[in-house]
C-alpha positions as CSV (number, residue, x, y, z in Angstrom):
1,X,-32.0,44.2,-155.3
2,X,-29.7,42.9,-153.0
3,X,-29.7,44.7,-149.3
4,X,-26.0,44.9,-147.5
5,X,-24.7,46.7,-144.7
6,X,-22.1,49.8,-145.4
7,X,-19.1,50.2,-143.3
8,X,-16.7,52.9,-143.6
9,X,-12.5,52.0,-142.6
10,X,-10.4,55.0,-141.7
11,X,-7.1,54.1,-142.0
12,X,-4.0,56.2,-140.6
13,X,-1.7,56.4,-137.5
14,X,-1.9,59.9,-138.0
15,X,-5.5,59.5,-137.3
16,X,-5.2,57.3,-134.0
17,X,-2.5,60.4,-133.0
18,X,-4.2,63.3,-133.4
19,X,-1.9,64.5,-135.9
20,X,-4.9,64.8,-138.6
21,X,-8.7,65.1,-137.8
22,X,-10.8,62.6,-140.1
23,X,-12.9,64.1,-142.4
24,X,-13.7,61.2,-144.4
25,X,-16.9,60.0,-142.0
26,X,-19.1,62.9,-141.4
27,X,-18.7,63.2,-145.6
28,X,-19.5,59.5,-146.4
29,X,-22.6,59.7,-143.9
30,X,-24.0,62.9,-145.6
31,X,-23.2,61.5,-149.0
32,X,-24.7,58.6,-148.7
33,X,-27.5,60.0,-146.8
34,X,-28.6,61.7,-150.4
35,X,-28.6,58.6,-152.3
36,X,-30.8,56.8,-149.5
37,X,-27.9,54.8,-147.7
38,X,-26.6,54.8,-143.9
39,X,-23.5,53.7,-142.7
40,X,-24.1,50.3,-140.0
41,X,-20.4,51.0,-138.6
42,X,-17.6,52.8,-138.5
43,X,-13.7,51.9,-137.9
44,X,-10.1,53.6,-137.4
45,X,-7.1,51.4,-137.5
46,X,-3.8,52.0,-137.6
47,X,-1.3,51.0,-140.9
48,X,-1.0,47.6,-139.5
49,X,-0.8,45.4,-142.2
50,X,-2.3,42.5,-140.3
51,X,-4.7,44.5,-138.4
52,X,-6.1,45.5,-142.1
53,X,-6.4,42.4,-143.2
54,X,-8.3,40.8,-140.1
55,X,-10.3,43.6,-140.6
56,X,-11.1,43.0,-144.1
57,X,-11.7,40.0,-143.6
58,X,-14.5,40.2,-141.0
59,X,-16.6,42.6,-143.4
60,X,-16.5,39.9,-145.9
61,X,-20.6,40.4,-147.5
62,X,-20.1,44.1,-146.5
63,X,-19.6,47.1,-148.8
64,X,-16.6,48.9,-147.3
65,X,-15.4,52.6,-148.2
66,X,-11.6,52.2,-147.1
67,X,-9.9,55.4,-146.5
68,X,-5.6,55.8,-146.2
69,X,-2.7,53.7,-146.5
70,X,-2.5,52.9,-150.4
71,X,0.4,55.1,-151.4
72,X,3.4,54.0,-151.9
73,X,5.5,54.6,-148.9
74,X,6.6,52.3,-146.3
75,X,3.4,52.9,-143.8
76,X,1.0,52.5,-146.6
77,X,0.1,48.7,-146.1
78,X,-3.2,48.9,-147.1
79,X,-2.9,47.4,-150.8
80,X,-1.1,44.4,-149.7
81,X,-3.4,43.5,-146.7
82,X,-6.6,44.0,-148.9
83,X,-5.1,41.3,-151.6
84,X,-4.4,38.9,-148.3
85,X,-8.1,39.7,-146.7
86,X,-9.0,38.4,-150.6
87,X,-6.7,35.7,-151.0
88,X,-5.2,37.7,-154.0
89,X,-1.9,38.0,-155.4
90,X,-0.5,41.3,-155.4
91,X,0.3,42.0,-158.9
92,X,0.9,45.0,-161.2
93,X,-2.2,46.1,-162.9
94,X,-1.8,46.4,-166.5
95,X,-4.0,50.1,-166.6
96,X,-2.8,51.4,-163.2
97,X,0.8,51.4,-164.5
98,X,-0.4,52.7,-167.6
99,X,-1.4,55.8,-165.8
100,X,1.6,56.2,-163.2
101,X,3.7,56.5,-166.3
102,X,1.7,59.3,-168.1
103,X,1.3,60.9,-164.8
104,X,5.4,60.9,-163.9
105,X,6.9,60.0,-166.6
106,X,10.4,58.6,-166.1
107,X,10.1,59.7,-162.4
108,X,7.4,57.5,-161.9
109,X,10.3,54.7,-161.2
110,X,11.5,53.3,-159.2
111,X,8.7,53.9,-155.9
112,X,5.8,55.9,-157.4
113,X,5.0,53.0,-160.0
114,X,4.4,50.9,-156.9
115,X,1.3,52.3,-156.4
116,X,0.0,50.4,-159.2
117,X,0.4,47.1,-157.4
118,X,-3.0,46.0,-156.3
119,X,-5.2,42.9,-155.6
120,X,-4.8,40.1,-158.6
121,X,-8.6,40.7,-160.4
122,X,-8.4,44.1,-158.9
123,X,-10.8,47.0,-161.2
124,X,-9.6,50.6,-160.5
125,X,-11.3,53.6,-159.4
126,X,-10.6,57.1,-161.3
127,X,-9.2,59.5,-159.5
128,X,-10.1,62.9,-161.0
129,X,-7.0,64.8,-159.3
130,X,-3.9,63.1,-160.5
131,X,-4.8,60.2,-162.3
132,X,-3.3,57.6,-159.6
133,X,-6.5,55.3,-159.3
134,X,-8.3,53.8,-156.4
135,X,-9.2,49.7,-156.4
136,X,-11.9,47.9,-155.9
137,X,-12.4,44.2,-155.0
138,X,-15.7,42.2,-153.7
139,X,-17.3,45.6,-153.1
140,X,-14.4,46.6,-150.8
141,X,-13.4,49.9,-152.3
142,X,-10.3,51.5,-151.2
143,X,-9.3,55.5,-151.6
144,X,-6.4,57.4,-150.9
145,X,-6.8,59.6,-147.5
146,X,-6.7,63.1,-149.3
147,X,-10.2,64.0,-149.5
148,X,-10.0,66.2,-152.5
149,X,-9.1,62.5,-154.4
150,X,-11.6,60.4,-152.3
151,X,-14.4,62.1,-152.0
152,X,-15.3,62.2,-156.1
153,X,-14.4,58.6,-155.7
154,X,-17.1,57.9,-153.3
155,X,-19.4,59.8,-156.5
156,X,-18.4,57.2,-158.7
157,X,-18.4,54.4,-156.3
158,X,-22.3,55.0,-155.9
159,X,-23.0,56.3,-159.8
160,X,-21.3,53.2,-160.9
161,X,-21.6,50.2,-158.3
162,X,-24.5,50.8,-156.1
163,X,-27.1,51.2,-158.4
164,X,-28.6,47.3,-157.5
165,X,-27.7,47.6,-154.2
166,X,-31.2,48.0,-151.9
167,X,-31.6,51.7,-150.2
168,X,-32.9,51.9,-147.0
169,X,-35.9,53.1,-146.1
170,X,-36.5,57.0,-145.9
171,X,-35.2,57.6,-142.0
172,X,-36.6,60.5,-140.1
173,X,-34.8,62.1,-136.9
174,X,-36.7,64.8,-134.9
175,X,-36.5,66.0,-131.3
176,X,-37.7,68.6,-128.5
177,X,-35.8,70.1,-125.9
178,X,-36.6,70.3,-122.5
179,X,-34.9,72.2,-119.9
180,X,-33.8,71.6,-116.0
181,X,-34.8,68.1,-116.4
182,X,-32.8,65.3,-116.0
183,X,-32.4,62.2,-117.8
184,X,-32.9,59.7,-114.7
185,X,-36.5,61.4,-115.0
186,X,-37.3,60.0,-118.1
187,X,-36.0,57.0,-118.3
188,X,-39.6,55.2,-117.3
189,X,-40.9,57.2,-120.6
190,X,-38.0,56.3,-122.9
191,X,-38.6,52.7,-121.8
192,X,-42.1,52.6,-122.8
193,X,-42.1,54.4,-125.8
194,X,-39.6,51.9,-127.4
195,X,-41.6,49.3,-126.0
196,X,-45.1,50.9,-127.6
197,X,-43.0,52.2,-130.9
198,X,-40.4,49.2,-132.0
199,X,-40.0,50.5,-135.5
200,X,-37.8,53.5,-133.8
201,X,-35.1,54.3,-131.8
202,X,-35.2,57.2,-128.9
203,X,-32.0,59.4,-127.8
204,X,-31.6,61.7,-125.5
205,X,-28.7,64.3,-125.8
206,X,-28.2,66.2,-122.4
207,X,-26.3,69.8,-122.8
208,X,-24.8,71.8,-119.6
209,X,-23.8,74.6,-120.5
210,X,-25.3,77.7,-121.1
211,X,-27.5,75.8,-118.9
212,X,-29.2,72.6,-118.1
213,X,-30.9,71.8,-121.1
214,X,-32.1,68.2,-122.9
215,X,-32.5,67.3,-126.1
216,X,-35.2,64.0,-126.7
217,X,-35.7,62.8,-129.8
218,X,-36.6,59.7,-132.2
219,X,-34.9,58.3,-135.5
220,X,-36.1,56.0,-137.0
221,X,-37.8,54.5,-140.4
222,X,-40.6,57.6,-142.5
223,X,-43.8,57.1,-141.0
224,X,-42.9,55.9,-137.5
225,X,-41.4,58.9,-136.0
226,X,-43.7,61.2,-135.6
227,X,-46.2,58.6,-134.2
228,X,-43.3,58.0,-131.2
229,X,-42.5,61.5,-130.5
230,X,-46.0,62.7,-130.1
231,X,-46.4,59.9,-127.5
232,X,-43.6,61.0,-126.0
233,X,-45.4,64.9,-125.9
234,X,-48.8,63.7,-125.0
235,X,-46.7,62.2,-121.9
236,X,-44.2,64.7,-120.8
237,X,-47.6,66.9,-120.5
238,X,-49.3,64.5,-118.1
239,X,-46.4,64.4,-116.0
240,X,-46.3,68.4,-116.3
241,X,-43.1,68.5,-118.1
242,X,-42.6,71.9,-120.0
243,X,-41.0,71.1,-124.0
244,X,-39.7,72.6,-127.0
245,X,-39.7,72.3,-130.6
246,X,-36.6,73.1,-131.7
C-alpha cells in the first residue's frame, strides 16, 4: 500500500469574502475520518488561474480534494490551471460532452458545453445531481463547490480510488478540563510530557467565558494517548491542580 498525504483546496473569491462560509472542510475531515484518513493541510485560494496552478503544482505526490471554480463561467479557472499544473492540453472529453448534451440538450451550446473541457488524459467523476461530471488527474480530484454535487463525489473518490492507498493509524483525541488555571502554568508540564510521550501531540484550548476554564488534551496515534494524558493527571495532582473529565 502506498502511504500519501491528503490535502483539501477550497477554491472561491466568494470564500476569501465572506460572501459564502465553506462547508466543504469540516465534511472532508469527518468523511475521511470514517474510512481511516486525515487531512495533512488545508488551503483557500482565490479563482486565480495562476495561483491554482502554482498550487497544484506544489502538491504534486499529494492526493488533493479540489473544491470550486470548474463551471463554466468566466471566474471558474480551475479546469484550465489544473491541465497547466499537469502539463495537459485542455481538450474536450469525448464522455463529458456526451453528458452536457443529454443534460441540456440544444441549450447546452454555446457556454454550458464548456464544462466538458478538461485535462488531456483527464477520467471523470459522476456527479449524482445533474450529470455534469467532476475530473480527476494524478490523484488530484476536482468537484464543483455545491456540496450537494461534491460531497457524493468525495463517496466515490474513496469507494473507487483510495482503496490501495495506506490508512493511518487509528488516532485517539481526549482531554480534561481544568478551571482558573492558566496556560503559562502549565507550560513546564506540556513540555515534558511531549518530551516523555513523542508518539503524541498535547493541546490546550483556553475558554473565557462563562468563566475561566481550560481544556488539556492529547491526540495522537491508538495506544499512546491515554498513556500521555494520565501522566499529565498523575502530575496536575502533585502540583494540587483540581481536573475534569469531560
Amino acid at each position: 500500500m502506498l502511504k500519501k498525504e491528503i490535502h483539501a483546496l477550497i477554491i472561491g473569491d466568494e470564500i476569501l469574502s465572506g460572501k459564502r462560509k465553506d462547508k466543504h472542510l469540516t465534511h472532508l475531515i469527518e468523511t475521511l475520518k470514517k474510512h481511516n484518513f486525515h487531512i495533512s493541510r488545508a488551503d483557500y485560494i482565490s479563482d486565480d488561474t495562476e495561483e491554482i496552478k502554482k498550487t497544484l503544482e506544489q502538491k504534486k505526490g499529494v492526493i488533493v480534494f479540489c473544491f470550486g471554480g470548474i463551471g463554466a463561467t468566466p471566474d471558474d479557472c480551475t479546469r484550465s490551471a489544473a491541465a497547466q499544473a499537469h502539463k495537459k492540453l485542455l481538450i474536450r472529453h469525448p464522455e463529458a460532452k456526451v453528458l452536457i448534451e443529454k443534460q441540456f440538450g440544444e441549450e447546452a451550446y454555446p457556454k454550458r458545453i464548456l464544462m466538458a473541457d478538461l485535462p488531456e488524459e483527464a477520467s471523470l467523476i459522476p456527479n449524482s445531481v445533474n450529470n455534469i461530471p467532476g475530473f480527476f488527474i494524478n490523484q488530484h480530484f476536482f468537484m464543483p463547490g455545491f456540496p450537494e454535487m461534491a460531497w457524493p463525489m468525495i463517496d466515490w473518490v474513496l469507494k473507487n480510488h483510495l482503496s490501495k492507498t495506506e490508512r493511518s493509524k487509528k488516532y485517539e483525541d481526549y482531554s480534561i478540563w481544568l478551571d482558573n488555571v492558566s496556560e503559562s502554568s502549565l507550560i513546564d508540564l506540556m513540555d515534558l510530557t511531549q518530551s516523555k510521550h513523542q508518539r503524541i501531540k498535547i493541546y490546550s484550548l483556553p475558554k473565557m467565558h462563562p468563566k475561566k476554564m481550560l481544556e488539556l488534551g492529547v491526540r495522537g496515534e491508538e495506544g499512546y494517548v491515554k498513556d500521555a494524558l494520565n501522566f499529565i493527571k498523575d502530575n496536575l495532582d502533585k502540583m494540587k491542580i483540581s481536573w475534569r473529565n469531560l
